[in-house]
C-alpha positions in Angstrom: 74.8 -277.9 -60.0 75.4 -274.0 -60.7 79.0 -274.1 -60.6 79.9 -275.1 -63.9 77.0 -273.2 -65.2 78.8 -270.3 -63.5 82.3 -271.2 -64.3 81.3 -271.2 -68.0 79.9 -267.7 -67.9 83.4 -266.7 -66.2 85.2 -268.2 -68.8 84.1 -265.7 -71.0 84.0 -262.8 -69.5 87.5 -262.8 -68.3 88.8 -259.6 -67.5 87.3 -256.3 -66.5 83.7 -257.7 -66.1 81.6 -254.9 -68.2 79.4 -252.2 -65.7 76.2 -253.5 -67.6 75.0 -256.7 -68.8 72.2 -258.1 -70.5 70.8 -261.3 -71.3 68.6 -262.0 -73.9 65.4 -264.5 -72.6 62.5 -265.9 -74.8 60.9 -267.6 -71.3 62.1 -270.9 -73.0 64.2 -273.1 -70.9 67.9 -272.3 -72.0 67.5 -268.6 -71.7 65.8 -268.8 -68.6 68.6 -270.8 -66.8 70.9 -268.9 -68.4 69.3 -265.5 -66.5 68.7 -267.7 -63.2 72.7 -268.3 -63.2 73.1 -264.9 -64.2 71.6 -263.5 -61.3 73.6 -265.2 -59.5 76.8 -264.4 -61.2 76.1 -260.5 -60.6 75.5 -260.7 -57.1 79.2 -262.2 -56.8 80.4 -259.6 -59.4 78.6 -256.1 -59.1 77.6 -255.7 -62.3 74.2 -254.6 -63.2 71.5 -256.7 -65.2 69.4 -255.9 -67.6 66.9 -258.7 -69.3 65.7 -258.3 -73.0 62.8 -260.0 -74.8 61.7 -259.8 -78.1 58.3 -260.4 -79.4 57.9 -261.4 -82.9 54.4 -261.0 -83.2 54.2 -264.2 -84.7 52.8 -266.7 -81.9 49.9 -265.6 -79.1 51.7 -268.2 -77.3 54.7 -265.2 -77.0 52.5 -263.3 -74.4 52.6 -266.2 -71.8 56.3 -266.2 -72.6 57.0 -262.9 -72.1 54.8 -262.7 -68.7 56.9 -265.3 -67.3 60.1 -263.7 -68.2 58.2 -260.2 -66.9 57.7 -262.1 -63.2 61.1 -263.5 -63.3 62.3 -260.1 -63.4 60.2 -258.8 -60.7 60.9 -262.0 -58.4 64.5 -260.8 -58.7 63.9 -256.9 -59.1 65.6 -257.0 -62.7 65.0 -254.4 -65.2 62.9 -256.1 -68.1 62.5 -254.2 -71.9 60.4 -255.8 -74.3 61.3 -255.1 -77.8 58.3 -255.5 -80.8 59.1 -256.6 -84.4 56.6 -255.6 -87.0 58.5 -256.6 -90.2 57.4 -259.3 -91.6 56.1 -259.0 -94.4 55.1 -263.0 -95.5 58.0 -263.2 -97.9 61.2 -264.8 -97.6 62.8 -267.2 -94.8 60.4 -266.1 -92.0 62.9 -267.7 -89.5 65.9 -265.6 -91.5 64.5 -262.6 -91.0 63.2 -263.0 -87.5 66.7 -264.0 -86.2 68.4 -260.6 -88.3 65.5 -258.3 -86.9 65.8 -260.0 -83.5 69.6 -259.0 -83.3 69.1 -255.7 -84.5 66.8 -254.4 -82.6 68.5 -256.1 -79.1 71.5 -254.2 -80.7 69.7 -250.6 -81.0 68.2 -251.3 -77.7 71.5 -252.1 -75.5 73.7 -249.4 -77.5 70.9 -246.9 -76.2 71.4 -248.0 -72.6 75.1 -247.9 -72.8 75.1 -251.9 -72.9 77.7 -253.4 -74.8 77.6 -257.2 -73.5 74.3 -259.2 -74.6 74.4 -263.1 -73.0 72.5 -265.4 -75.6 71.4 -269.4 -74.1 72.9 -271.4 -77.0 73.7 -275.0 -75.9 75.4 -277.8 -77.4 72.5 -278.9 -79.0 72.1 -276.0 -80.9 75.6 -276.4 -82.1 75.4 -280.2 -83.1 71.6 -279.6 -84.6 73.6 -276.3 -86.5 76.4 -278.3 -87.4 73.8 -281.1 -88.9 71.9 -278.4 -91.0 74.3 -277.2 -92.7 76.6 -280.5 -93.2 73.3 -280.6 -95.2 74.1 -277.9 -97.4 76.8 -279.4 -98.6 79.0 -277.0 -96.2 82.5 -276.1 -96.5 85.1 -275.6 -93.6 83.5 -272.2 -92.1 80.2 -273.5 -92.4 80.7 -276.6 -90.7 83.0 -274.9 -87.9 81.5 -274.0 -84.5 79.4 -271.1 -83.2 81.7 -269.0 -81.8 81.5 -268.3 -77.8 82.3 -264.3 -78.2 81.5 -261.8 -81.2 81.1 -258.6 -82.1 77.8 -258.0 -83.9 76.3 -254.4 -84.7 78.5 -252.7 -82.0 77.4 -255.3 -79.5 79.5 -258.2 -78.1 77.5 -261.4 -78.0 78.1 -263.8 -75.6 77.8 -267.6 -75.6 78.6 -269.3 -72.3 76.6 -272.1 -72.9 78.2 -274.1 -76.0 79.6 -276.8 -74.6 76.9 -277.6 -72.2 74.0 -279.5 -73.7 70.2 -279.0 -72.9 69.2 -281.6 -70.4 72.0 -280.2 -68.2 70.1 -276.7 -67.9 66.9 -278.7 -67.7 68.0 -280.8 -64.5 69.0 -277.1 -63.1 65.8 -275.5 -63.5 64.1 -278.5 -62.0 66.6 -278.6 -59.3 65.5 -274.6 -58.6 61.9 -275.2 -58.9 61.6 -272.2 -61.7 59.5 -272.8 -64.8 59.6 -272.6 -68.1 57.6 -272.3 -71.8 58.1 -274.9 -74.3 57.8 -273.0 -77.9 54.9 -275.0 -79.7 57.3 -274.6 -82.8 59.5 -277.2 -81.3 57.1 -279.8 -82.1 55.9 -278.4 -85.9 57.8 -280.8 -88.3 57.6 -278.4 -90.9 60.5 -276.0 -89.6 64.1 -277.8 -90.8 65.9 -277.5 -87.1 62.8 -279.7 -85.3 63.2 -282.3 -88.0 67.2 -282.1 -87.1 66.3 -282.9 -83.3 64.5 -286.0 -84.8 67.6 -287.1 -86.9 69.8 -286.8 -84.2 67.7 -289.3 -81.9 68.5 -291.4 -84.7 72.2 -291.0 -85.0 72.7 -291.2 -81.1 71.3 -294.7 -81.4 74.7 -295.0 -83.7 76.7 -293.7 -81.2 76.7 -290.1 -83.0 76.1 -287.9 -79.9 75.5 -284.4 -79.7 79.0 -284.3 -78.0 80.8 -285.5 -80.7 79.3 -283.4 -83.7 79.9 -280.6 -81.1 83.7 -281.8 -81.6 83.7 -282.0 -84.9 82.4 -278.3 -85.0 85.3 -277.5 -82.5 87.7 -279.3 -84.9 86.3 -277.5 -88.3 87.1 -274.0 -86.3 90.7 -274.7 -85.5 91.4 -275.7 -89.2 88.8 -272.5 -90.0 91.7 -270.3 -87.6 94.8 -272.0 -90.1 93.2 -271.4 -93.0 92.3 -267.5 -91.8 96.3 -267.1 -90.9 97.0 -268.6 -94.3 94.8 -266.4 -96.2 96.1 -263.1 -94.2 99.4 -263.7 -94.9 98.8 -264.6 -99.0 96.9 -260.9 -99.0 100.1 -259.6 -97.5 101.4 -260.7 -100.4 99.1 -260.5 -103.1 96.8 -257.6 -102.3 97.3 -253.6 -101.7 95.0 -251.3 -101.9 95.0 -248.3 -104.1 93.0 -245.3 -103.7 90.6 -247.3 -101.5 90.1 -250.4 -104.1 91.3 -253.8 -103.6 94.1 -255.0 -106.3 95.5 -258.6 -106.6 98.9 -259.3 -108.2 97.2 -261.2 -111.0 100.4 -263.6 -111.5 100.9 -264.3 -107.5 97.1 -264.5 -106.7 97.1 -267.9 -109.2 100.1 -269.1 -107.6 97.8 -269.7 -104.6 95.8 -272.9 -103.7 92.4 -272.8 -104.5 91.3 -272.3 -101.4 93.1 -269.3 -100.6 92.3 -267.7 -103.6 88.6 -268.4 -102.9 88.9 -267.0 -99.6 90.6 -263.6 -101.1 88.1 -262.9 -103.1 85.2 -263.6 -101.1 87.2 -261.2 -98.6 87.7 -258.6 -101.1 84.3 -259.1 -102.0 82.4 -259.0 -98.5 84.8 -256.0 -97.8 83.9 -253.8 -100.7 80.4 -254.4 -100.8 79.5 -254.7 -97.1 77.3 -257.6 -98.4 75.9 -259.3 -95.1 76.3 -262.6 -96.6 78.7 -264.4 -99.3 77.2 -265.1 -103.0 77.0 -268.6 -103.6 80.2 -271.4 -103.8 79.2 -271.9 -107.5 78.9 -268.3 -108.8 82.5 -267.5 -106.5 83.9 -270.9 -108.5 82.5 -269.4 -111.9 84.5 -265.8 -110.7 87.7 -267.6 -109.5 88.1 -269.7 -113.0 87.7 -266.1 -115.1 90.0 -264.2 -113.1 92.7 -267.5 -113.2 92.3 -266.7 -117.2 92.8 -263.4 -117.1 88.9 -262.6 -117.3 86.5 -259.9 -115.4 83.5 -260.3 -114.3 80.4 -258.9 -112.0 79.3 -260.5 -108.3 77.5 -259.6 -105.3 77.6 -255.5 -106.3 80.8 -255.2 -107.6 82.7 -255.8 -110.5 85.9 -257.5 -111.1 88.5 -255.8 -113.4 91.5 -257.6 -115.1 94.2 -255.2 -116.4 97.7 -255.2 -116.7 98.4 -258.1 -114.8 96.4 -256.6 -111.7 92.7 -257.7 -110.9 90.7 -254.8 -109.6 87.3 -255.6 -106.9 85.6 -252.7 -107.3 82.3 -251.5 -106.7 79.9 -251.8 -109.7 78.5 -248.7 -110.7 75.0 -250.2 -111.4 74.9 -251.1 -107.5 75.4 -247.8 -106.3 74.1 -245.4 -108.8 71.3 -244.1 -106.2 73.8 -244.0 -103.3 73.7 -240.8 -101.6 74.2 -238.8 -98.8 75.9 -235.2 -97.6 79.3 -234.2 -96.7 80.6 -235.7 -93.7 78.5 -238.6 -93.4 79.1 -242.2 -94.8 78.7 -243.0 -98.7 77.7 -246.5 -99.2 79.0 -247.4 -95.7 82.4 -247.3 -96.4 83.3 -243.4 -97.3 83.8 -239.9 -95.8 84.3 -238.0 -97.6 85.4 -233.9 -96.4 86.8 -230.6 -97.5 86.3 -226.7 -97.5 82.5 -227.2 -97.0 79.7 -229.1 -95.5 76.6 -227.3 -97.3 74.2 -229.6 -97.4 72.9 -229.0 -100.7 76.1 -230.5 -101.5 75.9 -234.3 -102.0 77.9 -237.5 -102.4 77.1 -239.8 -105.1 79.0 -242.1 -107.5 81.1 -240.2 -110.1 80.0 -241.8 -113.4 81.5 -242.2 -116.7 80.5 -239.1 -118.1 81.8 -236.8 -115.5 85.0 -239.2 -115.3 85.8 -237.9 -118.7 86.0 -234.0 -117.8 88.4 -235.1 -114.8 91.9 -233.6 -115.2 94.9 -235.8 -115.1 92.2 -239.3 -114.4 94.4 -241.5 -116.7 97.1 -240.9 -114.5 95.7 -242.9 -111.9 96.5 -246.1 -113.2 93.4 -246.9 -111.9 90.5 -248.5 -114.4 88.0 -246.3 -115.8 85.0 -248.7 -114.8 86.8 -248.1 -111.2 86.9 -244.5 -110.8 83.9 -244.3 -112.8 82.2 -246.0 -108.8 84.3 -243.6 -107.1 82.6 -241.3 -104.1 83.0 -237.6 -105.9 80.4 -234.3 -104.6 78.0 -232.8 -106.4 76.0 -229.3 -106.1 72.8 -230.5 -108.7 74.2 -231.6 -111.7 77.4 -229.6 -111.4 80.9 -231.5 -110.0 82.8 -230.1 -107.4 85.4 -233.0 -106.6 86.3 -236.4 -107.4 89.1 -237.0 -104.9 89.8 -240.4 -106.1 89.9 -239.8 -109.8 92.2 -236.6 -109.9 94.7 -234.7 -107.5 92.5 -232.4 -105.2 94.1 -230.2 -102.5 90.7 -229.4 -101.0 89.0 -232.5 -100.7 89.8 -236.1 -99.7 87.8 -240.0 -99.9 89.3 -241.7 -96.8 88.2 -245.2 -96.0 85.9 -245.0 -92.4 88.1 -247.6 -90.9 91.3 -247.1 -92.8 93.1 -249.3 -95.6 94.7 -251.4 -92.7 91.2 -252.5 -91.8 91.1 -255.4 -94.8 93.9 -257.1 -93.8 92.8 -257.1 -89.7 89.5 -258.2 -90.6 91.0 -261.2 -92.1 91.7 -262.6 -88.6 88.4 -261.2 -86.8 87.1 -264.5 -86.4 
């Protein structure tokens, strides 16, 4: 019964098997067969397993979790790290922010102990209950597209074995190894959207809509997500170059492209520019896409969209990163380093401005929009400029992108 378990885990770490591993396990059943066929898997491999938990301080029901992942450990003389999240603050999507938090601080935890592989138990039915949830929403191709076996989160690659292999399986394991497990009490609260989604597909199965086949359908949306990816890179090849460090869109070729395309573009240039962790709304990007098809600018998700000459400019708005600051050398509104003749750190980085734009030699010869430059990364000693290396010539000091200009077209295919 462990072998497919184990073969799945094999499929994807192909290759050089990292030194260090870790799994991530709640004491609920999937992560808990996923670190018994772990153990398993390292004793054939040689690598060396570490187990991480994290308590959201949210259930007294977690401490009988966490003890039964803490004797797992000891029954098979693993090295268990429990990490504590303290942030909630009782606004927002409490689930939303637990998952974000949750990643993070696995992330901080396994880049301290030079980790860079964390195993996660997601099944099929987290897929097909996923897939349902958002179909919901009213989901468009990436949406609807399946959870991804393998990605690269916070410096940390995350690793799905489990996708295709649906709960009961892992259930009938455990049983069949005679370990235990902890059934969250939220699985049965009605209130939370994914429990209600376990109900719904009870229902569908009895119309012959399995948890298989929506897991399918997932598997189908990501190969036409992959088409529409190549698509999009090679339309930016053709529309987009960036100048200075700013995204800018042949206005006449970027309307020659399907709608589609040119959605994905922009939310590209977008996501890219403003390091946004997720997209603004389909109906505020459709509101964007129809001004710039006429020739119009506008202002979404921090930055601001500038039509001149025929070119449309995604630039950061200045509004967004006014109180952006930091010294020489380190990043400006995660995207800038900035360097030159010094690194005093009463110098500091901040946005440029309009007023200061205006005593910049030679700024018009750019050819890049005032509003533009105006956002630009420039250093300051008080309220006196030193340099604005993308506004004006400067032989001293340089704006360079952290991961180059060639980083916005590959991350166009880093699904």
């Amino acid at each position: 019964m462990i072998a497919p378990l184990i073969a799945a885990i094999e499929e994807q770490l192909t290759g050089q098997v990292p030194d260090r591993l870790a799994v991530a396990v709640s004491g609920g059943g999937d992560s808990v067969a996923l670190l018994a066929v772990m153990v398993e898997y390292v004793r054939r491999t040689g690598a060396e397993l570490h187990v991480i938990t994290v308590d959201h301080g949210l259930r007294e029901s977690a401490k009988e979790e966490i003890a039964l992942v803490t004797d797992l450990c000891a029954k098979w003389d693993l090295p268990h790290h429990v990490e504590f999240w303290k942030g909630w603050a009782g606004e927002g999507n409490l689930q939303a922010q637990a998952r974000d938090a949750r990643y993070e601080l696995m992330a901080d935890w396994a880049y301290a102990h030079d980790i860079s592989h964390i195993l996660l138990g997601h099944t099929a039915d987290d897929q097909a209950e996923t897939f349902l949830m958002r179909l919901a929403r009213g989901a468009g191709v990436d949406g609807l597209s399946a959870m991804v076996p393998r990605r690269v989160r916070h410096g940390i690659t995350w690793v799905r074995p489990f996708l295709r292999i649906e709960r009961s399986a892992l259930r009938s394991f455990l049983r069949a190894a005679r370990l235990d497990w902890c059934e969250d009490p939220s699985n049965e609260n009605r209130d939370f959207e994914r429990v209600r989604v376990r109900d719904a597909l009870t229902i569908l199965g009895t119309l012959g809509v399995q948890t298989e086949t929506l897991v399918q359908v997932a598997h189908n949306m990501s190969k036409a997500r992959e088409a529409l990816d190549w698509q999009t890179f090679l339309a930016a090849r053709e529309v987009a170059q960036l100048i200075r460090g700013t995204v800018a869109f042949d206005l006449r070729r970027f309307r020659m492209q399907p709608e589609e395309i040119g959605r994905r573009l922009l939310l590209h240039a977008l996501s890219w520019t403003s390091n946004a962790a997720y997209p603004p709304r389909r109906e505020a990007v459709a509101r964007t896409l129809g001004a710039i098809r006429a020739g119009k600018g506008a202002t979404l998700d921090g930055c601001q969209i500038i039509v001149e000459n025929n070119v449309v400019w995604i630039a950061r708005e200045l509004e967004a990163i006014k109180d952006v600051t930091c010294e020489v050398g380190d990043l400006w509104d995660e995207r800038w380093v900035i360097s030159g003749p010094e690194d005093d750190p009463d110098l500091e980085v901040r946005a440029l401005g309009y007023e200061a734009l205006s005593g910049v030699e030679g700024w018009r010869d750019t050819g890049i929009p005032r509003a533009v430059l105006a956002a630009s990364p420039s250093v300051w000693y008080d309220d006196q400029l030193i340099a604005a290396p993308i506004a004006g010539a400067d032989a001293e000091w340089s704006a360079e992108l952290e991961q180059g200009q060639d980083a916005f077209f590959a991350a166009l295919l880093s699904h």
